[in-house]
C-alpha positions in Angstrom: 44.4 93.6 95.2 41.9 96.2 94.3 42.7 99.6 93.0 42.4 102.5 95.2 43.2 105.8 96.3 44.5 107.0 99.4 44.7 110.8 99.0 41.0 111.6 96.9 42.3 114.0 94.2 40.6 117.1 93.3 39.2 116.0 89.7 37.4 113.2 91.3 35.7 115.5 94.3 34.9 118.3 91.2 33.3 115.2 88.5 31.4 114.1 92.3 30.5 117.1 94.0 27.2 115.8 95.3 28.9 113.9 97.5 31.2 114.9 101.1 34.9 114.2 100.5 36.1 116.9 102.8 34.3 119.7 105.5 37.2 122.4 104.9 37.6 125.1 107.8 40.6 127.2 109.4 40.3 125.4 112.7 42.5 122.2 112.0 39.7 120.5 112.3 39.9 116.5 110.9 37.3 114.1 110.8 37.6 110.7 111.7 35.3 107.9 110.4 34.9 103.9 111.6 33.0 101.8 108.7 31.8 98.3 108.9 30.5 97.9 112.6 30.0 97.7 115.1 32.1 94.6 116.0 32.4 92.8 119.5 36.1 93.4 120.7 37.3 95.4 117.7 35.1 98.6 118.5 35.4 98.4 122.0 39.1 98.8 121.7 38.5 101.6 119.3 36.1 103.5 121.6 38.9 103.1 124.7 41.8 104.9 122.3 39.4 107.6 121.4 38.7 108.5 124.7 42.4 108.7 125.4 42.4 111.5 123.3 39.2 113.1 124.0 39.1 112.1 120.3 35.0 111.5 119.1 33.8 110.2 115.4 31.6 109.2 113.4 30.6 105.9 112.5 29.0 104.3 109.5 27.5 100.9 110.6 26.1 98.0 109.3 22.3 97.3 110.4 22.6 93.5 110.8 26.2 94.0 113.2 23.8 97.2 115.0 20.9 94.2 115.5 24.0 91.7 117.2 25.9 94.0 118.9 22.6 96.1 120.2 24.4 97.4 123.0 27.8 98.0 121.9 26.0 100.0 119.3 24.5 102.4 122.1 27.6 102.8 123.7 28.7 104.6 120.4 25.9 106.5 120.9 26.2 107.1 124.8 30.3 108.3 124.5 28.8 111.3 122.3 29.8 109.9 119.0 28.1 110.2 115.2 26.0 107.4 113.6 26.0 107.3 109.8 24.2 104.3 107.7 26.2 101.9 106.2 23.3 99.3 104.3 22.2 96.6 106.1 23.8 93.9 104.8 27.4 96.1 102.9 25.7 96.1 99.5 27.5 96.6 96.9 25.9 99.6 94.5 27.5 99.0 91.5 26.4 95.0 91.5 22.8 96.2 92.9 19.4 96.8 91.3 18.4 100.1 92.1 14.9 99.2 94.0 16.8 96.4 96.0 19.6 98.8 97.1 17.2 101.4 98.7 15.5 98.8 100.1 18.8 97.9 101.9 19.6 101.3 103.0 16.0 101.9 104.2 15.9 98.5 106.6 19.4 99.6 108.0 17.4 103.3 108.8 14.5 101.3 110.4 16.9 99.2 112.6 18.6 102.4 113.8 15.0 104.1 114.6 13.8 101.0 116.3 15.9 99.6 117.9 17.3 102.9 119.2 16.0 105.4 118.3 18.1 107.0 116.1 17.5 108.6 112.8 20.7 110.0 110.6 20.4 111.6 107.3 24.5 110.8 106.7 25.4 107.7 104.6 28.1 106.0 103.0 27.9 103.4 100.2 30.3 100.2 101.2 33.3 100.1 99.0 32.4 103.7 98.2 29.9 102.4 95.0 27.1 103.9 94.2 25.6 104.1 90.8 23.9 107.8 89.7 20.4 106.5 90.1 21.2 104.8 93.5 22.9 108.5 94.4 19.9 110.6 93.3 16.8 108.3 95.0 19.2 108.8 98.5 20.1 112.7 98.3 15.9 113.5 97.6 15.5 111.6 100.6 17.4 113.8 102.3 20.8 112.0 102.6 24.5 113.5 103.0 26.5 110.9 100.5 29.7 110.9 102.9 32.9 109.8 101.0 36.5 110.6 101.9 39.6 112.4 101.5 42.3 110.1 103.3 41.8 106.5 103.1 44.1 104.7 105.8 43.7 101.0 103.7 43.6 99.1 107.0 41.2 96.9 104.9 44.1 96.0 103.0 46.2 92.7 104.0 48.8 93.4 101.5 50.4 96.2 103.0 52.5 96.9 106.3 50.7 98.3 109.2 53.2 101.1 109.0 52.2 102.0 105.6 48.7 101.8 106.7 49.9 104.6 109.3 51.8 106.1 106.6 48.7 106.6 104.2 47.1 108.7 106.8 50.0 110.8 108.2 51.2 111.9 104.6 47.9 112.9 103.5 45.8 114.6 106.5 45.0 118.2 106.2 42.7 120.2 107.9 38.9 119.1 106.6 40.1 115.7 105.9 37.6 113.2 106.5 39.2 109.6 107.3 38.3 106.4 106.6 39.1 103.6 108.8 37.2 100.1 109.7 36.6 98.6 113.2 36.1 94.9 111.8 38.2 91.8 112.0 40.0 91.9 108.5 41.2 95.8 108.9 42.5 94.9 112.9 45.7 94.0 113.0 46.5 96.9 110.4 43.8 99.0 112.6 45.8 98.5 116.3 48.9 99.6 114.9 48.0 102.6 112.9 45.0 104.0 115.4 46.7 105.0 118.5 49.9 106.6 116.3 47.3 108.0 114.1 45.5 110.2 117.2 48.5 110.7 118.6 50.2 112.6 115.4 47.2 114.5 115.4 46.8 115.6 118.6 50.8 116.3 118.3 50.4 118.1 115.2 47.2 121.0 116.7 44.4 118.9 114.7 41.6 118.9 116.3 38.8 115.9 116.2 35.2 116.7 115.1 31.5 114.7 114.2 30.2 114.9 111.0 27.0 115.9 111.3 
C-alpha cells in the first residue's frame, strides 16, 4: 500500500502554497470533489445521492472517460455542478517528461471545449504529482493547482469502508476540500462512505459549495 495522508498538515500546505488545499470561510462551507470520471453507473449513483442533499461538487475528470461517457459528462454539467481537468489519460507527473505532460493536460482541455463546450482554468494532477516545472508551465497558463485537505482513501482496498467514512468525518472542517473518486476500484468503499458522509454534513450545519 502507498503512503498517504488523510488530514494535509499545515507544513505541507505552507512548503506548497501555490497550490489549493483548502478555501477557508466562516460559513461552514466544505467542498466536495469526485476525481477519475466520469464512469457509467458509478457517477450516476453519485449524482442521485447528491441531489438528495441538494449537495453540488466539483469534479476533476479524465478526457478519455469525458470522450466515452459524452453524455453522462453533460449531465454533470446540466445538475449545476463544477468541471475541473484531470489529464487525459491520469498521467502521472512525477514519471512524466515535462513537454509530454502538458501535452496531456492540454488534449483533456480541448476535449472539454469541443466536445462541450466547456473551458475550466481548475486542475488537479492524478495521484496529486506534479513536478515544479510541470506546476509552473500550468499556473502561467492560468490554472488553479487544486489539491486537498481531507482525503476519504476510498481508492484504497486495504481499509474498511467504515474507516473510509471515518477518514472524512474526523477530519472535515469548514474550508475543507474533499477528495473522493466515482470509479470502479474506490466503489464499494465509495457507496458506503458517500451517503453517511453528506448526511454527517448536512447534520452537522456544513454547507456544500463549487470550487470555482
Amino acid at each position: 500500500m502507498s503512503f498517504y495522508w488523510v488530514k494535509t498538515n499545515s507544513f505541507i500546505k505552507r512548503v506548497f502554497s501555490k497550490y489549493c488545499w483548502d478555501i477557508p470561510n466562516n460559513e461552514k462551507k466544505i467542498y466536495l470533489t469526485f476525481d477519475d470520471g466520469p464512469t457509467p453507473e458509478i457517477t450516476d449513483w453519485v449524482l442521485s445521492e447528491l441531489k438528495k442533499f441538494d449537495a453540488k461538487a466539483t469534479f476533476f475528470c479524465i478526457g478519455k472517460n469525458i470522450k466515452a461517457n459524452l453524455s453522462l459528462f453533460e449531465k454533470l454539467i446540466t445538475e449545476g455542478h463544477s468541471i475541473g481537468n484531470h489529464t487525459m489519460n491520469h498521467v502521472n507527473g512525477w514519471k512524466s517528461h515535462t513537454n509530454d505532460y502538458i501535452e496531456n493536460v492540454k488534449n483533456c482541455a480541448a476535449v472539454l471545449e469541443e466536445e462541450k463546450n466547456v473551458e475550466t482554468l481548475l486542475f488537479r494532477p492524478p495521484y496529486g504529482k506534479i513536478k515544479k516545472e510541470q506546476s509552473k508551465i500550468l499556473r502561467n497558463l492560468g490554472y488553479k493547482i487544486i489539491m486537498w485537505d481531507v482525503l476519504s482513501a476510498d481508492f484504497d482496498q486495504s481499509i474498511s469502508p467504515e474507516k473510509c467514512l471515518e477518514n472524512v468525518t474526523k477530519n472535515v472542517k469548514s474550508g475543507s476540500v474533499i477528495v473522493f473518486h466515482d470509479s470502479i476500484k474506490a466503489s464499494q468503499n465509495l457507496k458506503f462512505a458517500l451517503p453517511k458522509t453528506l448526511h454527517f454534513l448536512k447534520e452537522n450545519g456544513f454547507a456544500f459549495d463549487i470550487i470555482h
